[in-house]
mmCIF file of the N, C-alpha and C atoms, coordinates in Angstrom:
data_MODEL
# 
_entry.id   MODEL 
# 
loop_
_atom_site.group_PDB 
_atom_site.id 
_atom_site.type_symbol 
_atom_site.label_atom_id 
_atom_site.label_alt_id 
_atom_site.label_comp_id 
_atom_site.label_asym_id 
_atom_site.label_entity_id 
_atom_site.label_seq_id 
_atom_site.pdbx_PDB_ins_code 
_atom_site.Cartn_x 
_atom_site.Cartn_y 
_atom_site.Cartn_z 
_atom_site.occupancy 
_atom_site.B_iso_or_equiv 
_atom_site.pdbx_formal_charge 
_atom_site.auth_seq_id 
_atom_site.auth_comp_id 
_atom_site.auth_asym_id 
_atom_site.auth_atom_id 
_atom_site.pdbx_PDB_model_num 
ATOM 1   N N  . UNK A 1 1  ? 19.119  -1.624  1.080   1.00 0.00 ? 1  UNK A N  1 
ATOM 2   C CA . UNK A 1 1  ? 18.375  -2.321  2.107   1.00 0.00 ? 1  UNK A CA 1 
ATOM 3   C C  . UNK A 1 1  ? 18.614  -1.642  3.446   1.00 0.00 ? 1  UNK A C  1 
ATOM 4   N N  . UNK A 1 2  ? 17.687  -1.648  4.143   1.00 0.00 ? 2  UNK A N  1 
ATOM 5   C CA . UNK A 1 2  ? 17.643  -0.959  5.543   1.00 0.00 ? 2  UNK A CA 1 
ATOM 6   C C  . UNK A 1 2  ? 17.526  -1.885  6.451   1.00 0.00 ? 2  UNK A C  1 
ATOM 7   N N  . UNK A 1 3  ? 18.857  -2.371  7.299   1.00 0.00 ? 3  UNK A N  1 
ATOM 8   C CA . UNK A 1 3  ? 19.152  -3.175  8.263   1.00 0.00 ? 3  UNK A CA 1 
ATOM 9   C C  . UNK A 1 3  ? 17.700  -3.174  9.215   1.00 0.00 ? 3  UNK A C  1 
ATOM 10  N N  . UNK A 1 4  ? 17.240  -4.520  9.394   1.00 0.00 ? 4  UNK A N  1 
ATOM 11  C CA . UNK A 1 4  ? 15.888  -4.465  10.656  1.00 0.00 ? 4  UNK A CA 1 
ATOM 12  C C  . UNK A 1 4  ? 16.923  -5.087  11.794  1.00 0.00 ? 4  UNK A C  1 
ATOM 13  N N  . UNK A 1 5  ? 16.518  -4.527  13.138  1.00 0.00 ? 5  UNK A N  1 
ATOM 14  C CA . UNK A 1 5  ? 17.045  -5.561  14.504  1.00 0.00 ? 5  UNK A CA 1 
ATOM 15  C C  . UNK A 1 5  ? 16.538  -6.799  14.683  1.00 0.00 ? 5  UNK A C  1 
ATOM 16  N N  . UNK A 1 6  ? 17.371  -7.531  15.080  1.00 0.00 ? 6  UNK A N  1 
ATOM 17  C CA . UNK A 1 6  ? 17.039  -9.156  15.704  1.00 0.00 ? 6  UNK A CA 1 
ATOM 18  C C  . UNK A 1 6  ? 15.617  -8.791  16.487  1.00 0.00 ? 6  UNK A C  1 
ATOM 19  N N  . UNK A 1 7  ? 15.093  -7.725  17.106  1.00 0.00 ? 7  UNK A N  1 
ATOM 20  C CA . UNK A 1 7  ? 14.357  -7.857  18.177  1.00 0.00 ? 7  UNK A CA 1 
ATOM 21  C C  . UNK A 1 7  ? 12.858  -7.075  17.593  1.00 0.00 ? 7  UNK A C  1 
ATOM 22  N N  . UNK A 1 8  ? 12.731  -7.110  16.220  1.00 0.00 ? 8  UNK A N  1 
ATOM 23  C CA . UNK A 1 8  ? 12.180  -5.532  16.058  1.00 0.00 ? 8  UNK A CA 1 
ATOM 24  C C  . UNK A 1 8  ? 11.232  -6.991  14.767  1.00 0.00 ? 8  UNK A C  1 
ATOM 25  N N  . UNK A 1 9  ? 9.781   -6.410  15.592  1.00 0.00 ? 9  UNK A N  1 
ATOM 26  C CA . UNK A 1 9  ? 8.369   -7.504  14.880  1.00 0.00 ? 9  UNK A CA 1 
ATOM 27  C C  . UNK A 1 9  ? 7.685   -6.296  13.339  1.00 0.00 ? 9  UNK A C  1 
ATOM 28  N N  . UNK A 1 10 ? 7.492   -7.495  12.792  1.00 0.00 ? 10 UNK A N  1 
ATOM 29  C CA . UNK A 1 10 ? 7.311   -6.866  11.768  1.00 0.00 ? 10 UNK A CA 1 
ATOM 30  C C  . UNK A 1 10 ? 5.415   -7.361  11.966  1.00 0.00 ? 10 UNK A C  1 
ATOM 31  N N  . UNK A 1 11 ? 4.650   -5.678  11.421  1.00 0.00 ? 11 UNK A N  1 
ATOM 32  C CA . UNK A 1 11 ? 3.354   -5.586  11.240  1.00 0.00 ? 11 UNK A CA 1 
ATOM 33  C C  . UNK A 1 11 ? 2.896   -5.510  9.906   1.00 0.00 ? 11 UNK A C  1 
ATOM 34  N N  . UNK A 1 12 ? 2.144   -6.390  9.705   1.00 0.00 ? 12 UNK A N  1 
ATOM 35  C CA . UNK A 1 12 ? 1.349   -6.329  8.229   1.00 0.00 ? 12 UNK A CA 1 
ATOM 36  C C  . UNK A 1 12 ? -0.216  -6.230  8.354   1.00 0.00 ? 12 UNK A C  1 
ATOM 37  N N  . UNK A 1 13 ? -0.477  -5.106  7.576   1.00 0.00 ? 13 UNK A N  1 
ATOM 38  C CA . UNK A 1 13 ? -1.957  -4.557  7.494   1.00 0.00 ? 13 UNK A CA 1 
ATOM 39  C C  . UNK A 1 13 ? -2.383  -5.380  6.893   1.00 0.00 ? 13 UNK A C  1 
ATOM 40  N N  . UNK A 1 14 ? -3.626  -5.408  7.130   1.00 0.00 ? 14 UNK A N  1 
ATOM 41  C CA . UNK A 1 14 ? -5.074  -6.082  6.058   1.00 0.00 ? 14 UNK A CA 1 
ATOM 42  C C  . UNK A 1 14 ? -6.022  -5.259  5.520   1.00 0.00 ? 14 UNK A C  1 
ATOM 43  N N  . UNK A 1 15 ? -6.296  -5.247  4.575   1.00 0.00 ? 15 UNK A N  1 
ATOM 44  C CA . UNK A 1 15 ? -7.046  -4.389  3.865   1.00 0.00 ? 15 UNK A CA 1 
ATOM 45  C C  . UNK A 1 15 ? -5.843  -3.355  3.141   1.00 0.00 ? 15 UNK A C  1 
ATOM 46  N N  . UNK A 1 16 ? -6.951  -2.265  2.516   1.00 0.00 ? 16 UNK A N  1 
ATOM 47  C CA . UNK A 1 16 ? -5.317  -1.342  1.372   1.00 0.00 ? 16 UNK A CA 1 
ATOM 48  C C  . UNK A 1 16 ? -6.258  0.549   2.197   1.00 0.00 ? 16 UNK A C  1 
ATOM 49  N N  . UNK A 1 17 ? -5.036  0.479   1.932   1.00 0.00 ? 17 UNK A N  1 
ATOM 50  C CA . UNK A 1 17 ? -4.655  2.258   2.502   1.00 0.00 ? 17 UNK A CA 1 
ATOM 51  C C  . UNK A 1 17 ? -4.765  2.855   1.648   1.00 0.00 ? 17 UNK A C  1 
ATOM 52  N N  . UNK A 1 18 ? -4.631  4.068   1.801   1.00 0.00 ? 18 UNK A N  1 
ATOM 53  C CA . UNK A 1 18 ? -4.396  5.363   0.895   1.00 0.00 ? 18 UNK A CA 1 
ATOM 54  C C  . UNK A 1 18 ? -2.999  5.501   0.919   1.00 0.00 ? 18 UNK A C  1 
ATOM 55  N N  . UNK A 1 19 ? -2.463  5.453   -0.024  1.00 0.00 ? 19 UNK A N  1 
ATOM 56  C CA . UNK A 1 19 ? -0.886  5.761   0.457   1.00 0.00 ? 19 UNK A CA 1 
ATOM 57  C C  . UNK A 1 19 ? -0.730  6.947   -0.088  1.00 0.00 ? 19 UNK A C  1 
ATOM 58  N N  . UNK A 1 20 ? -1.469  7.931   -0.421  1.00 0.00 ? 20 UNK A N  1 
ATOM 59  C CA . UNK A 1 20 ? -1.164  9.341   -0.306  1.00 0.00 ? 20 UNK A CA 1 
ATOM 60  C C  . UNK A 1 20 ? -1.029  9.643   0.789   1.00 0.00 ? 20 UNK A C  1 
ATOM 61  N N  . UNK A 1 21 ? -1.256  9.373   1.753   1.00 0.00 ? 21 UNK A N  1 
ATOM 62  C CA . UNK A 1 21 ? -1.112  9.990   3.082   1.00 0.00 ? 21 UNK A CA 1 
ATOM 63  C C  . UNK A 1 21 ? 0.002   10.028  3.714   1.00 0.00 ? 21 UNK A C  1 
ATOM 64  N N  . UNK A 1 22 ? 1.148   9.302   3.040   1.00 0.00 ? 22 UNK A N  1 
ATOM 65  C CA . UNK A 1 22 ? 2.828   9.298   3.212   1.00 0.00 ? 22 UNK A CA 1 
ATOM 66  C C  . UNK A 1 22 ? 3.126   9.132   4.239   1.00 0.00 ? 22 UNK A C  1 
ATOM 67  N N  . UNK A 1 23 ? 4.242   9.045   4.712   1.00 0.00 ? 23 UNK A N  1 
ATOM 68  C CA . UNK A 1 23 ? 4.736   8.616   6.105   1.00 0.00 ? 23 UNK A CA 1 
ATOM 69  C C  . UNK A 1 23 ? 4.035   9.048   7.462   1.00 0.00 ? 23 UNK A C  1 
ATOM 70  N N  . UNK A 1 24 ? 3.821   10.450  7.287   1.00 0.00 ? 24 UNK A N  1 
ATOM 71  C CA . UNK A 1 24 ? 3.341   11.324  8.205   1.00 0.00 ? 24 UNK A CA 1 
ATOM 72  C C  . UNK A 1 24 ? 2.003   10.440  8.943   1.00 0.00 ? 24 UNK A C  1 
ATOM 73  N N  . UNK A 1 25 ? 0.771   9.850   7.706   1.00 0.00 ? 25 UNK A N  1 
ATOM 74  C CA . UNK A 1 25 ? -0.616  9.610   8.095   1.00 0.00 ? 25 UNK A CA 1 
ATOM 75  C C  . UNK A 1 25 ? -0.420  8.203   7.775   1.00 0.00 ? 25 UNK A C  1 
ATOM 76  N N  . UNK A 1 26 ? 0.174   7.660   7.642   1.00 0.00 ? 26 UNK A N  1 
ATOM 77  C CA . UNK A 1 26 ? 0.611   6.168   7.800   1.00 0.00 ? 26 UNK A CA 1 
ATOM 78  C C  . UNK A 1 26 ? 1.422   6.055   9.689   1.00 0.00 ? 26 UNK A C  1 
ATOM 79  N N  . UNK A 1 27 ? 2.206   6.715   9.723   1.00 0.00 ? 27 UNK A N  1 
ATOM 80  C CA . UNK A 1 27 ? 2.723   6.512   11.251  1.00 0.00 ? 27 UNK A CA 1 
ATOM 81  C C  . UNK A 1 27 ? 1.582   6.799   12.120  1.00 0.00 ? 27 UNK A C  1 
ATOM 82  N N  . UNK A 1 28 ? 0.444   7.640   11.944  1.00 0.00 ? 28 UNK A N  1 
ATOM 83  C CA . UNK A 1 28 ? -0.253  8.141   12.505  1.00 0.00 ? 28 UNK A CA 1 
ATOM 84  C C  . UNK A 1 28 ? -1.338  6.864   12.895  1.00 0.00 ? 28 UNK A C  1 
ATOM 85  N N  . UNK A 1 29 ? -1.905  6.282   12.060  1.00 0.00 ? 29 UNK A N  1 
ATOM 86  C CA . UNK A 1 29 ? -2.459  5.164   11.735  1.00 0.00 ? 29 UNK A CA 1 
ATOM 87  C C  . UNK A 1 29 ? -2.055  4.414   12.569  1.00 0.00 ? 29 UNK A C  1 
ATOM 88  N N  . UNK A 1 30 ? -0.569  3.930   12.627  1.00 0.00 ? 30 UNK A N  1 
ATOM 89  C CA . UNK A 1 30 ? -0.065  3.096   13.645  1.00 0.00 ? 30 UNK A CA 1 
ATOM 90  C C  . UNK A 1 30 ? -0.117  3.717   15.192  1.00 0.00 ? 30 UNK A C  1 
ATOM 91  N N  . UNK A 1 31 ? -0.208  4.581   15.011  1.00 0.00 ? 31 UNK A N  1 
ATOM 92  C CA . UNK A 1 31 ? -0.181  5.848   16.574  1.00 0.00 ? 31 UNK A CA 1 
ATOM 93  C C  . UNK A 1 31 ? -1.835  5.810   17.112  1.00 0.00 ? 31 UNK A C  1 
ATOM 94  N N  . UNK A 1 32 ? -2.854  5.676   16.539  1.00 0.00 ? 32 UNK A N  1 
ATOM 95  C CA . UNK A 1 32 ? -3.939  5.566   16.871  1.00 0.00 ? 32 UNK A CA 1 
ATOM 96  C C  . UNK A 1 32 ? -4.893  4.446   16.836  1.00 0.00 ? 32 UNK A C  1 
ATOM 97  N N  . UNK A 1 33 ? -4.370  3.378   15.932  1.00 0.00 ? 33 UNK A N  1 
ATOM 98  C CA . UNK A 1 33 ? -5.163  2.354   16.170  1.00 0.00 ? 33 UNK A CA 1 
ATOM 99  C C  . UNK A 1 33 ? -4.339  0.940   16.355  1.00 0.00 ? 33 UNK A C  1 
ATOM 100 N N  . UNK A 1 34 ? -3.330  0.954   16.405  1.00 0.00 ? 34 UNK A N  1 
ATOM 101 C CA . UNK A 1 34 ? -1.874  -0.014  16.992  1.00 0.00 ? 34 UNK A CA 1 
ATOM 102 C C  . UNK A 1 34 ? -1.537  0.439   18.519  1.00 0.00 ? 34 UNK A C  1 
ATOM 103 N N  . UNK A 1 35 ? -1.603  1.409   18.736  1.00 0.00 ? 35 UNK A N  1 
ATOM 104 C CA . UNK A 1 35 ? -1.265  1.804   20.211  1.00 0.00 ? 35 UNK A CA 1 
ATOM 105 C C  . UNK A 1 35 ? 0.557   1.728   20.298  1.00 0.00 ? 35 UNK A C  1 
ATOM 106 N N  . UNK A 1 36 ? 0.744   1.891   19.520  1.00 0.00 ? 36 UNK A N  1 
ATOM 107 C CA . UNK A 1 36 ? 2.573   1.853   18.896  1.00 0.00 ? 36 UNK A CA 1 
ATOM 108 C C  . UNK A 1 36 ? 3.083   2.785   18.701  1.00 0.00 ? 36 UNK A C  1 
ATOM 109 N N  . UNK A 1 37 ? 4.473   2.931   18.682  1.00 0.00 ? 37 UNK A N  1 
ATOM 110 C CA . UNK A 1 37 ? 5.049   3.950   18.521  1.00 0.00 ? 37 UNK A CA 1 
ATOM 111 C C  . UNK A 1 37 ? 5.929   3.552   16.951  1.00 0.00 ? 37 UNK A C  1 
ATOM 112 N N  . UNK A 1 38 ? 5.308   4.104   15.859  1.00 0.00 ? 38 UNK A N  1 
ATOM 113 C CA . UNK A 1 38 ? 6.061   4.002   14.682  1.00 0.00 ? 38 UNK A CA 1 
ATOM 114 C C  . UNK A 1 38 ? 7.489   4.013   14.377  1.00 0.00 ? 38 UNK A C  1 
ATOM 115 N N  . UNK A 1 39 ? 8.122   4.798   15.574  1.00 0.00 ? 39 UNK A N  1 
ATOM 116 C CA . UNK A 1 39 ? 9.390   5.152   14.977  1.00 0.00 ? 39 UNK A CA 1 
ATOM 117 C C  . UNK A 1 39 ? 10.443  4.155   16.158  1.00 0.00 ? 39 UNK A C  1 
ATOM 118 N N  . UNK A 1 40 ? 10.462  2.914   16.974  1.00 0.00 ? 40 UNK A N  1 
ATOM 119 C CA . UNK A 1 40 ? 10.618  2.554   17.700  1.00 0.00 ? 40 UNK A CA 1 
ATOM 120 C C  . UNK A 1 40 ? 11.428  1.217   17.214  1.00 0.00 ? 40 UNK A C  1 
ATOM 121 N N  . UNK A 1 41 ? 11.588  0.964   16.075  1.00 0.00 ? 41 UNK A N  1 
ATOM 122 C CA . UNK A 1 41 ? 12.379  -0.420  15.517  1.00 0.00 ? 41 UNK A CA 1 
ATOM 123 C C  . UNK A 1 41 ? 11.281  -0.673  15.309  1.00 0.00 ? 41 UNK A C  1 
ATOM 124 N N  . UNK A 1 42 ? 10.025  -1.819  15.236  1.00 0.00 ? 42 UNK A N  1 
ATOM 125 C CA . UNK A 1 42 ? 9.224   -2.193  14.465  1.00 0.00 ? 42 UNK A CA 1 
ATOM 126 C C  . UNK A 1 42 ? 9.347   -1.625  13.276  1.00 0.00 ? 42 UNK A C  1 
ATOM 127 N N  . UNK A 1 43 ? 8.776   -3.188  11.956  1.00 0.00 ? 43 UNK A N  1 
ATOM 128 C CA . UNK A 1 43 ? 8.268   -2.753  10.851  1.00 0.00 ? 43 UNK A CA 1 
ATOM 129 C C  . UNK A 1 43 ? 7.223   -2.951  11.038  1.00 0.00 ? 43 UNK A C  1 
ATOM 130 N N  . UNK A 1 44 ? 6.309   -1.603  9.974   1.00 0.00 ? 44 UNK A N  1 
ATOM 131 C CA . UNK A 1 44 ? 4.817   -1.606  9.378   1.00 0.00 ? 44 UNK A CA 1 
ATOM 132 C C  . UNK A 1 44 ? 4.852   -1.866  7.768   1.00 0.00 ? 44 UNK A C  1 
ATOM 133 N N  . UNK A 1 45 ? 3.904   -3.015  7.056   1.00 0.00 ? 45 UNK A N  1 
ATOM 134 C CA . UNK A 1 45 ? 4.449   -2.519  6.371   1.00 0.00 ? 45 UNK A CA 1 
ATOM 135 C C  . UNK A 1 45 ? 2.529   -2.824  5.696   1.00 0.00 ? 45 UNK A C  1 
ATOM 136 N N  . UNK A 1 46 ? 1.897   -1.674  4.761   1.00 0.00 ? 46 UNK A N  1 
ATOM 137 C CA . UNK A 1 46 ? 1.007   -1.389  4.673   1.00 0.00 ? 46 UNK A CA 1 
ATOM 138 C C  . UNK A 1 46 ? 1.038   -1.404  3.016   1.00 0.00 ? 46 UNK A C  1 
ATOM 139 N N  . UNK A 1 47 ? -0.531  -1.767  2.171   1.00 0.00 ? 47 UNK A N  1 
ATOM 140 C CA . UNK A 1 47 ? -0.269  -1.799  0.550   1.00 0.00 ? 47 UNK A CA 1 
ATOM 141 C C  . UNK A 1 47 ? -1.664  -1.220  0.459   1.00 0.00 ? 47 UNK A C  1 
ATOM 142 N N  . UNK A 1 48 ? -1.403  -0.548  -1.096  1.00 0.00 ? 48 UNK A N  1 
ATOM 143 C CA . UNK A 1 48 ? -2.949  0.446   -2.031  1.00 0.00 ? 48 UNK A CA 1 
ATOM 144 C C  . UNK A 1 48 ? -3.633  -0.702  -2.285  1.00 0.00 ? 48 UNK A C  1 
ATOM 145 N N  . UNK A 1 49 ? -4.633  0.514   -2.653  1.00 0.00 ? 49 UNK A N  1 
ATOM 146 C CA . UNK A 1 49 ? -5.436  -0.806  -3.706  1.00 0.00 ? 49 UNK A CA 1 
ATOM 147 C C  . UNK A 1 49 ? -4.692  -1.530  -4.924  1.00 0.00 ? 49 UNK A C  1 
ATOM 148 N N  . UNK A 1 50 ? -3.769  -1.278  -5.368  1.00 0.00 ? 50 UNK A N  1 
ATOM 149 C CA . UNK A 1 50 ? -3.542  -1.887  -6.823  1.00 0.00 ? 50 UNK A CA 1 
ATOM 150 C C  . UNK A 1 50 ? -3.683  -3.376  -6.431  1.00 0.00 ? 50 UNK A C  1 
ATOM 151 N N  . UNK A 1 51 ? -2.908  -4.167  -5.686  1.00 0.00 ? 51 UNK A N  1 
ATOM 152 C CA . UNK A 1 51 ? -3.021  -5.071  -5.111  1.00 0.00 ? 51 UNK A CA 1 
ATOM 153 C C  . UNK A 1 51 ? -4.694  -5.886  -5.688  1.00 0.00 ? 51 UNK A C  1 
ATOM 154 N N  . UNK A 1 52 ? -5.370  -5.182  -5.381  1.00 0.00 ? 52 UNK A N  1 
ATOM 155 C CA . UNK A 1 52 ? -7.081  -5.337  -5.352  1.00 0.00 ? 52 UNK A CA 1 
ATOM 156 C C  . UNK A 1 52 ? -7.238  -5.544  -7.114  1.00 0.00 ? 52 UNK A C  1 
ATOM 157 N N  . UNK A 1 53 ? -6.670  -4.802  -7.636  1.00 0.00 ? 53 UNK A N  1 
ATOM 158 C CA . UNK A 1 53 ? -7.207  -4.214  -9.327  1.00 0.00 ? 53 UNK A CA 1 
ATOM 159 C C  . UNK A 1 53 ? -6.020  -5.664  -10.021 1.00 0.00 ? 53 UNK A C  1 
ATOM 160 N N  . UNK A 1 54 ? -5.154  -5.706  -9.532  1.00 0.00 ? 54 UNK A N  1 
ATOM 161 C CA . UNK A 1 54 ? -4.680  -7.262  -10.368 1.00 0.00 ? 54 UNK A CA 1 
ATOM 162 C C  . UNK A 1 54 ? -5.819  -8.614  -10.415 1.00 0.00 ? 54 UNK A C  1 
ATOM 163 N N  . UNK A 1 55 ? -6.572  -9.164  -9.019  1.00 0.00 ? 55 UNK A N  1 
ATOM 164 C CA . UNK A 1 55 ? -7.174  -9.910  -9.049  1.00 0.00 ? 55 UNK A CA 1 
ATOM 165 C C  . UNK A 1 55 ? -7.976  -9.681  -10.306 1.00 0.00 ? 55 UNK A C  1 
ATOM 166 N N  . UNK A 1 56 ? -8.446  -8.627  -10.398 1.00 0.00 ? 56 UNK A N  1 
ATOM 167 C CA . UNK A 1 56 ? -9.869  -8.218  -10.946 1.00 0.00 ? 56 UNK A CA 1 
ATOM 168 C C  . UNK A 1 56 ? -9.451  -8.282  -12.355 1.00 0.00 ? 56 UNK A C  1 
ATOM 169 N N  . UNK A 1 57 ? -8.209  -8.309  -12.900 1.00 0.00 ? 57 UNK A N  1 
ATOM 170 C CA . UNK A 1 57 ? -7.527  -7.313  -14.028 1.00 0.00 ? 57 UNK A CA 1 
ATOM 171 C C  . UNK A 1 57 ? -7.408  -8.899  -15.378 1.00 0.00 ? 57 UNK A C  1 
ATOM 172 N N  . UNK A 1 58 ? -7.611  -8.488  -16.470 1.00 0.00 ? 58 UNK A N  1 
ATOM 173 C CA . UNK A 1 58 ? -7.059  -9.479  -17.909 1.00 0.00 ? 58 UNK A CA 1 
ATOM 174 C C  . UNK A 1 58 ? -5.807  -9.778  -17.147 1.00 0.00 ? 58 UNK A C  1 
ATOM 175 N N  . UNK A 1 59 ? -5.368  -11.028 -17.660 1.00 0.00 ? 59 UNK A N  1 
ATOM 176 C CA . UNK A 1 59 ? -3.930  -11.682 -17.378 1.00 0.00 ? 59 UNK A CA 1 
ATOM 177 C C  . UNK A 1 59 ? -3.568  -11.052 -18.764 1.00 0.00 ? 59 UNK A C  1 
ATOM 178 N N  . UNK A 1 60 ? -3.262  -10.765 -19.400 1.00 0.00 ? 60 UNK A N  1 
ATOM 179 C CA . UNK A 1 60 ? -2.688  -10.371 -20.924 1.00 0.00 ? 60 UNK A CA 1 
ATOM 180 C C  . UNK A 1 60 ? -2.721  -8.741  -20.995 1.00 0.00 ? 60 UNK A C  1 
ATOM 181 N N  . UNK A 1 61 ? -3.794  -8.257  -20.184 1.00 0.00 ? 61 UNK A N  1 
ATOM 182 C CA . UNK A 1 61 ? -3.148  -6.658  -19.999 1.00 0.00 ? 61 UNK A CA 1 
ATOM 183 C C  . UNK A 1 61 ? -2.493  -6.109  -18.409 1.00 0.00 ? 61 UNK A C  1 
ATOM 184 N N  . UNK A 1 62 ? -1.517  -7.157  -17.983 1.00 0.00 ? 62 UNK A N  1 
ATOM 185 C CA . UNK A 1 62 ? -1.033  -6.720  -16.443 1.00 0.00 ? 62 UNK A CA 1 
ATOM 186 C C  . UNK A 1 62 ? -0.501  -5.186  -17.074 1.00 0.00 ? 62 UNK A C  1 
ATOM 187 N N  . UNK A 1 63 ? 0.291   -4.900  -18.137 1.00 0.00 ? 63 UNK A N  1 
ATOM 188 C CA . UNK A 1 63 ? 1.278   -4.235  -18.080 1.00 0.00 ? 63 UNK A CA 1 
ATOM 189 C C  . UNK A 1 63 ? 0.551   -2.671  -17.803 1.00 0.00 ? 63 UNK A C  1 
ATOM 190 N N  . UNK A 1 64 ? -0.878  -2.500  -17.878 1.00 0.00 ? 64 UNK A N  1 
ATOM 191 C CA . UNK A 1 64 ? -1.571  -1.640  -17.622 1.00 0.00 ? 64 UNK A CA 1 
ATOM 192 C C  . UNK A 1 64 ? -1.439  -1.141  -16.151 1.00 0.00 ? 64 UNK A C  1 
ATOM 193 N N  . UNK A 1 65 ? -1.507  -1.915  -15.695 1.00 0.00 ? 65 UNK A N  1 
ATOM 194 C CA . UNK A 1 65 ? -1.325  -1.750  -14.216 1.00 0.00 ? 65 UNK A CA 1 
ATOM 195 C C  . UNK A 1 65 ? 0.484   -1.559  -13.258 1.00 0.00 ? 65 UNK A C  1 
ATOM 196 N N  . UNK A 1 66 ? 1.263   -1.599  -14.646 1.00 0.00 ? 66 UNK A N  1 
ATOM 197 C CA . UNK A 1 66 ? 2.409   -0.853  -14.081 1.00 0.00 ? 66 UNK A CA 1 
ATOM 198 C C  . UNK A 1 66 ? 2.382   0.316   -13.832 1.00 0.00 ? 66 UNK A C  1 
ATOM 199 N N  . UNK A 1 67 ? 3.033   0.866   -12.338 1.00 0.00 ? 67 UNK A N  1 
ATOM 200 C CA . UNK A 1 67 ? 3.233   2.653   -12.370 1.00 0.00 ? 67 UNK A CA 1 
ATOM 201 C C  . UNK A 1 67 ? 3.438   2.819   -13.212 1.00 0.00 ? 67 UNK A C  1 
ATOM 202 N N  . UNK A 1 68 ? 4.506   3.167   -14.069 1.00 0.00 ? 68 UNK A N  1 
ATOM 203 C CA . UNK A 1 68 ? 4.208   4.023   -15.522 1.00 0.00 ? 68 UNK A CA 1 
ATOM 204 C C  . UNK A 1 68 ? 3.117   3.900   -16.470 1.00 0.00 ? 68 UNK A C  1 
ATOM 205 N N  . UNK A 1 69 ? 2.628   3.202   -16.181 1.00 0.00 ? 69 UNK A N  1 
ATOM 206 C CA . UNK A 1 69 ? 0.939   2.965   -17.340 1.00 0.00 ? 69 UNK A CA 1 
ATOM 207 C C  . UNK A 1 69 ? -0.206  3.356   -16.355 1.00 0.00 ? 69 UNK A C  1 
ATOM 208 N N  . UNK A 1 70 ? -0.410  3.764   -15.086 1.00 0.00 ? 70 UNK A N  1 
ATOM 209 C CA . UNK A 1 70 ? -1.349  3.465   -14.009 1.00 0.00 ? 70 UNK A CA 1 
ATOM 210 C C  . UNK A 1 70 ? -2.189  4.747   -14.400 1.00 0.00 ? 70 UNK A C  1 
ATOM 211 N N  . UNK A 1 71 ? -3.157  4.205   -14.380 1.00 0.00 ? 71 UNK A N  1 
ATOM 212 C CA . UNK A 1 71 ? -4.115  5.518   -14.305 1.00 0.00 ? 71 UNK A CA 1 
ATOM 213 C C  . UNK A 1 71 ? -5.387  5.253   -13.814 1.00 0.00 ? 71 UNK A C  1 
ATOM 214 N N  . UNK A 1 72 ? -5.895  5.959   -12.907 1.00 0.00 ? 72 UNK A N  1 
ATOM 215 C CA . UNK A 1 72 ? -6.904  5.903   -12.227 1.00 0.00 ? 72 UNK A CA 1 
ATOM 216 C C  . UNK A 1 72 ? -8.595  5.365   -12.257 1.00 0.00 ? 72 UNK A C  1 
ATOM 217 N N  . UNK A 1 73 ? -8.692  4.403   -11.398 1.00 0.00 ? 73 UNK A N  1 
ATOM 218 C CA . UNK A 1 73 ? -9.770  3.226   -11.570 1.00 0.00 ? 73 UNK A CA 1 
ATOM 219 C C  . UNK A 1 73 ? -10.753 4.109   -12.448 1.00 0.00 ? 73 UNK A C  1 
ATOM 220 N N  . UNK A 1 74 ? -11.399 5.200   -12.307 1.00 0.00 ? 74 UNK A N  1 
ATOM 221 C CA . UNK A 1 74 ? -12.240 5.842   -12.862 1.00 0.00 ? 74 UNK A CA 1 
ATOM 222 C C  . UNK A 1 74 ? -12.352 6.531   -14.175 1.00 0.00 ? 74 UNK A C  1 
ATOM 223 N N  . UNK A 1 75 ? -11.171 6.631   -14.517 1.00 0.00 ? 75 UNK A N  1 
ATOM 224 C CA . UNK A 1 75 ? -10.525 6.942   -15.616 1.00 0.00 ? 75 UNK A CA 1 
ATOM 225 C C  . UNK A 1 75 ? -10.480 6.327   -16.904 1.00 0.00 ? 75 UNK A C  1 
ATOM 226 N N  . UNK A 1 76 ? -9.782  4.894   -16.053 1.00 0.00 ? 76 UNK A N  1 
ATOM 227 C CA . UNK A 1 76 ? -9.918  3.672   -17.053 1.00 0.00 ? 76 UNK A CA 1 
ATOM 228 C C  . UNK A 1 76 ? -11.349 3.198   -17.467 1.00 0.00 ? 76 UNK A C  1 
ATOM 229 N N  . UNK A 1 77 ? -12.471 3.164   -16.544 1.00 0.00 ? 77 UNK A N  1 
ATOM 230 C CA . UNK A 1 77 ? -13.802 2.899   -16.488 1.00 0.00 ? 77 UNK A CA 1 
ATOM 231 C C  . UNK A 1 77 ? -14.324 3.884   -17.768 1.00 0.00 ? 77 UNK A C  1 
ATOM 232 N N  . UNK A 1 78 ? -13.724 4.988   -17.767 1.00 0.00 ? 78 UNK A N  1 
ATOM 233 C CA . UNK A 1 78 ? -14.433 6.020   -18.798 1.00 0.00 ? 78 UNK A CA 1 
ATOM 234 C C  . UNK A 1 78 ? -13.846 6.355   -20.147 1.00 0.00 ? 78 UNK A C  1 
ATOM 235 N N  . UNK A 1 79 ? -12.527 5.341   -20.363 1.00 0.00 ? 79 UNK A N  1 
ATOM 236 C CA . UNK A 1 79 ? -12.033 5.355   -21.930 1.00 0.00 ? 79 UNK A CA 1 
ATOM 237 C C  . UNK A 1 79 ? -12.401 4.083   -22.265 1.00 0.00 ? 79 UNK A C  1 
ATOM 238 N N  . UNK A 1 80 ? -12.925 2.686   -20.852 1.00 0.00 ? 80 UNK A N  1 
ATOM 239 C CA . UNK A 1 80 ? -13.273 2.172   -22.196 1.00 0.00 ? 80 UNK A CA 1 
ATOM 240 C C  . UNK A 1 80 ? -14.829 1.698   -22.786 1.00 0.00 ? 80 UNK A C  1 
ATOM 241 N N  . UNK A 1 81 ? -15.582 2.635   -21.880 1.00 0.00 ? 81 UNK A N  1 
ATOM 242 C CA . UNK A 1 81 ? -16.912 2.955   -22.820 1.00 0.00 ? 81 UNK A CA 1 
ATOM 243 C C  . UNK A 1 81 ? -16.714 3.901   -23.719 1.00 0.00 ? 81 UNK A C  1 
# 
């Protein structure tokens, strides 16, 4: 666990990111449309789509949607036609 300060606000996005874009284009994000300085004590804390693909998803096949089973929305669309 990574100690947060008594003084230090925590930000939660709406909507889902790309989280390929890794720290670098995630801080950046906060640098251009937060008007913030990422690295300043604040938390950000930002989520993918998977989030999105559970609503949508069988209750009896979650386990598909674990990282180790994950495979790409388009992918899945085309093994199971």
């Amino acid at each position: 666990m990574i100690p947060i300060g008594s003084g230090a606000k925590i930000w939660i996005a709406t909507g889902h990111f790309d989280m390929r874009k890794g720290m670098t284009g995630l801080s950046l994000l906060v640098q251009e449309h937060l008007h913030r300085q990422p690295f300043a004590g604040d938390v950000y804390v930002f989520r993918g789509r998977i989030l999105a693909r559970i609503a949508e998803h069988p209750a009896r096949r979650l386990d598909e949607l674990l990282p180790w089973n994950w495979h790409p929305l388009t992918q899945s669309k085309t093994e199971a036609a």
